[in-house]
N, C-alpha and C positions, 0 to 999 in steps of 0.2 A: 188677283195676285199673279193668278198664270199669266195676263193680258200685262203686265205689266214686265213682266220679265221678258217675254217674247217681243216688244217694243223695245226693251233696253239690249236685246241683243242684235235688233236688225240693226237699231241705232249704231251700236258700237260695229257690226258690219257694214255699213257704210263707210263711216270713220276711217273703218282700214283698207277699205279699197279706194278710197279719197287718200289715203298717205301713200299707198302703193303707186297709184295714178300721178300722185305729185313727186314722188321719189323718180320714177319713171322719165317722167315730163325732164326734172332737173338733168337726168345723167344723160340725157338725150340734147339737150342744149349743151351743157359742158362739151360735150365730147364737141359738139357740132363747131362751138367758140374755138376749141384748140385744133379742130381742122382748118377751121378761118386762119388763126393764127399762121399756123406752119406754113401754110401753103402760100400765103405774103412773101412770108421770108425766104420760101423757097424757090419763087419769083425772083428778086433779087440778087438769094445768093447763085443761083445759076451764074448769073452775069460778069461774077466777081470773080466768082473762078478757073481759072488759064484751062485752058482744051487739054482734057483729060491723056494720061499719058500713063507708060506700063508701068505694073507696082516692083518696087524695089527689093532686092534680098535683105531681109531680117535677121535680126539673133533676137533670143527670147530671154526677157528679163522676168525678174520678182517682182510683185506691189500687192503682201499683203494689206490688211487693211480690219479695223475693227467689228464694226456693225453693217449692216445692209441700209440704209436709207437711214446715212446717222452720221454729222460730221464726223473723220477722221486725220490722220495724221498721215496723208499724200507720200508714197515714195517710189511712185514713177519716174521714168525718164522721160522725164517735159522736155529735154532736148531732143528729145525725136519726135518734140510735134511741128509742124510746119505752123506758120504764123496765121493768127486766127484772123477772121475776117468779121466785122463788127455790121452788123442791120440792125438797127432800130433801138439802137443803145447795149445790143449781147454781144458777146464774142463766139463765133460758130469755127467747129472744128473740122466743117465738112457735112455731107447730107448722106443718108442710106437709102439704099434701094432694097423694097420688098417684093420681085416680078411676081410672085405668088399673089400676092394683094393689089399689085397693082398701085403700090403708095411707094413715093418720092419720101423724106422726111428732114428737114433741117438738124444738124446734133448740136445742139448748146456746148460750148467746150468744159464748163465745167458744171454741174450739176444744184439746185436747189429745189426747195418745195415750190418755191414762185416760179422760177423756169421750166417744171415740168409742164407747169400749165398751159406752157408756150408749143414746148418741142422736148421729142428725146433728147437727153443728157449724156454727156460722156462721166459715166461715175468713173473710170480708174482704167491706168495703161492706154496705149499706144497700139497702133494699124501699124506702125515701123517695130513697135518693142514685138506685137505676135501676144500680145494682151488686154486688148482692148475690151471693155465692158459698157455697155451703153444700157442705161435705164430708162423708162419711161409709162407713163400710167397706164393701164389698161384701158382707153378710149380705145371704140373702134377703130378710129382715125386712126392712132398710135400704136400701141402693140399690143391692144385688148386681142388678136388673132391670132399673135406669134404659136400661141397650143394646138393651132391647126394647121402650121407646116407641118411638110414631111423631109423627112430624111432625104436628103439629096438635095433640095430646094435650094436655090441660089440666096444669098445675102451678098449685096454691093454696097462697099463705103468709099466714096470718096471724098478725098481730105482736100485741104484748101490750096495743094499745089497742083491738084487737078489730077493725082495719083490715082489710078483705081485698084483698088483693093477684093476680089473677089472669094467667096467662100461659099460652100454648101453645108446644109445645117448635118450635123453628123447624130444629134442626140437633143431629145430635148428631156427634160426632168421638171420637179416639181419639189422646190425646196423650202424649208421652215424658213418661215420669219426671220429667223435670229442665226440661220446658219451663215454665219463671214466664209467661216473658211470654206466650207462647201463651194460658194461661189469663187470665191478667187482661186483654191486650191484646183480648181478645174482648168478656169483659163489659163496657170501658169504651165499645166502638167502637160495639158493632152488636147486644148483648144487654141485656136486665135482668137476668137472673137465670141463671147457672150453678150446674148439680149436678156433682159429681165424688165418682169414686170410684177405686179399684184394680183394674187387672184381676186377675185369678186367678192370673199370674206376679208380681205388684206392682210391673212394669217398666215398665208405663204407667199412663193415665189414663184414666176413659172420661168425656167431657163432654159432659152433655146442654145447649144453650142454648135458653134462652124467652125469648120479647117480653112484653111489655104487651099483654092481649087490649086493649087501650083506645088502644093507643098512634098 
């Protein structure tokens, strides 16, 4: 009886380190796929875009918004986006720079579950409105690192007129799942630009905010 139970439990350890090994194995290719990916587009959209030039004075608008990673009801100023520039069937809003990581990243202009898997996403607001919010999965590749800036750390967006946009992270937090307002209520208040991702349970959020190195 004891020989049998001590077989049925190396057996089922096995098992789980056969599922840990292959859970592993998968997030390790994902990530690797959506480095592939971005890095195409990012090839490209270099090319496309006019020789980068100083960022413009802003005023700061509103875009609440309902849920975090959850259709809502848009009310941005899209007239303060510059015209998107389209690779490989997307429309991109421009590329961010992370000097800290040493990652370039294409921004999707508008956001989906099948476009993260490409590149960060522009979820809500404008680099002109002073509210921009870009999301993107926690692959290494993408902003799985953002919780290891610091405070000061440069963030570079630039948009598809060749604008550069620069900012240094001022705060980063860690917010529920389901807090909308949390996040937007930050960029409209007292940030320009929010990144967010998923932690590694995807029961929160982790959100880096930056100012206006100019502001």
């Amino acid at each position: 009886m004891r020989n049998s139970i001590r077989k049925i439990l190396i057996y089922s350890g096995i098992m789980l380190i056969f599922a840990a090994i292959s859970l592993c194995t998968y997030n390790i290719i994902k990530d690797r796929n959506a480095y592939s990916k971005s890095q195409e587009v990012m090839t490209e959209l270099i090319q496309l875009i006019p020789e980068t030039t100083d960022e413009k004075p802003t005023n700061v608008p509103s875009n609440p918004a309902d849920n975090l990673f959850a259709p809502y009801e848009e009310k941005s100023d899209t007239d303060k986006l510059p015209p998107s520039i389209s690779v490989n069937g997307r429309d991109y809003c421009g590329y961010i720079s992370l000097p800290a990581f040493g990652l370039e990243l294409p921004v999707i202009d508008s956001w989906s579950y099948e476009a993260l898997d490409v590149s960060p996403c522009r979820f809500s607001g404008t680099a002109a409105g002073n509210d921009l919010i870009i999301a993107a999965h926690n692959y290494n590749s993408h902003f799985g690192l953002i919780s290891k800036l610091n405070n000061g750390d440069d963030i570079i967006f630039t948009d598809t007129s060749g604008t550069v946009h620069s900012y240094h992270v001022d705060e980063i937090r860690v917010l529920d799942g389901g807090d909308a307002e949390g996040m937007f209520g930050g960029s409209r208040n007292e940030w320009d630009i929010t990144l967010f991702t998923c932690t590694l349970s995807g029961q929160s959020r982790v959100a880096v905010r930056g100012c206006r190195v100019n502001r």
